[in-house]
NUPAKE-474563 format. One line per 4 residues: number of its first residue (from 1); for each residue x, y, z of C-alpha. Coordinates in nm, 3 decimals, padded with zeros to 5 digits. Each point is the difference from the previous one (the first is absolute). Layout:
// NUPAKE-474563
NUM = X Y Z | ...
This chain:
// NUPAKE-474563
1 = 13.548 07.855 12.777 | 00.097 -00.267 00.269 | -00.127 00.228 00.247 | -00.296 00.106 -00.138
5 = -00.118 -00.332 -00.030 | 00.103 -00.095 00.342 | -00.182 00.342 00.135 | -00.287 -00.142 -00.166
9 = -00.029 -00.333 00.146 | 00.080 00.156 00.363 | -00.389 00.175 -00.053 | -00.159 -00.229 -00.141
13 = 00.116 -00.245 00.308 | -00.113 00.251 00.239 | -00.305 00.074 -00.156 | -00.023 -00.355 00.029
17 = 00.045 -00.009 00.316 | -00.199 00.313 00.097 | -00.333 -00.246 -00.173 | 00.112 -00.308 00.164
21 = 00.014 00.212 00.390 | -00.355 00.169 -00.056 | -00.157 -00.336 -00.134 | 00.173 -00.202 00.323
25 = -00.152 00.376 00.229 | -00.339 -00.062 -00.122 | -00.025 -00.374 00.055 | 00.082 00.081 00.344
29 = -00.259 00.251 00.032 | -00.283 -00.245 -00.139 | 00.088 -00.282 00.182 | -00.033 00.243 00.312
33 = -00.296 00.139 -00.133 | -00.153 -00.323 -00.058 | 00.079 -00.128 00.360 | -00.156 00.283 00.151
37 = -00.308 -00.030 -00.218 | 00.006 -00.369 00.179 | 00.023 00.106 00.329 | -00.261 00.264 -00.029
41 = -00.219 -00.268 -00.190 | 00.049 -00.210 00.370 | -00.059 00.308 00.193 | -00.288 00.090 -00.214
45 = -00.184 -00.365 00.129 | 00.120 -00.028 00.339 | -00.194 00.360 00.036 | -00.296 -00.119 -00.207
49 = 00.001 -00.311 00.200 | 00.018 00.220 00.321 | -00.236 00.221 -00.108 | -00.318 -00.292 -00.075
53 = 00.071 -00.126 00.330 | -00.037 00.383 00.173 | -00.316 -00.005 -00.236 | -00.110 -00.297 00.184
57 = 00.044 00.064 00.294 | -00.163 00.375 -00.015 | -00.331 -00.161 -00.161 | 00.011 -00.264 00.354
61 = 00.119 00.293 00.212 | -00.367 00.154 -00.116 | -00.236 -00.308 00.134 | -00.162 -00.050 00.317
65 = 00.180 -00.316 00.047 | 00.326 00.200 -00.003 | -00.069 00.181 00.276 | -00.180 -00.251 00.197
69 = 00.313 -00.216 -00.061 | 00.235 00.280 00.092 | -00.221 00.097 00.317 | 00.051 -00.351 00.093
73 = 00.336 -00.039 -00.065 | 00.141 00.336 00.177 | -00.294 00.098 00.207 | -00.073 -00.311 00.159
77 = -00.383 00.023 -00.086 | -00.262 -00.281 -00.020 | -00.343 -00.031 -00.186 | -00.327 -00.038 00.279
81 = -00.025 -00.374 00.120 | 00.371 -00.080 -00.096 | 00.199 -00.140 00.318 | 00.355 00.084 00.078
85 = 00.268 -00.258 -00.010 | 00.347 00.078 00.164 | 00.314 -00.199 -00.095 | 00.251 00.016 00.209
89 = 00.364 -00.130 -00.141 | 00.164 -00.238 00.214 | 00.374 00.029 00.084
């Protein structure tokens, strides 16, 4: 009788315990789970964020003042009746 009883309370204390791991296993997976969800969330703007500015700058990279600023800048081109000033650094 002794034993029966005692054979009893052993499974119910590892059924117990086989609750008590899974709950503690599935905490840990949802508070992973929710800090990945955070990080893509952060991802998820920086790209948005990168992706209005590449929006931007395609709709500028489309006007004539783009590439007249770009001929300037890289080409070394001037409009008619514009005069040439070179700077020379001093050392």
């Amino acid at each position: 009788m002794k034993k029966q009883i005692t054979l009893k309370r052993l499974v119910i204390v590892l059924i117990f315990a086989i609750f008590v791991f899974n709950y503690i296993k599935q905490e840990v997976t949802i508070k992973r789970i929710k800090e990945d969800i955070v990080n893509s969330q952060e991802q998820l703007d920086e790209l948005k964020s990168k992706n209005s500015k590449l929006e931007a700058d395609l709709i500028k990279a489309g006007s004539n003042e783009y590439f007249e600023e770009q001929a300037r800048k890289r080409l070394g081109m001037i409009k008619e009746g514009e005069k040439v000033v070179n700077s020379q650094k001093q050392n």
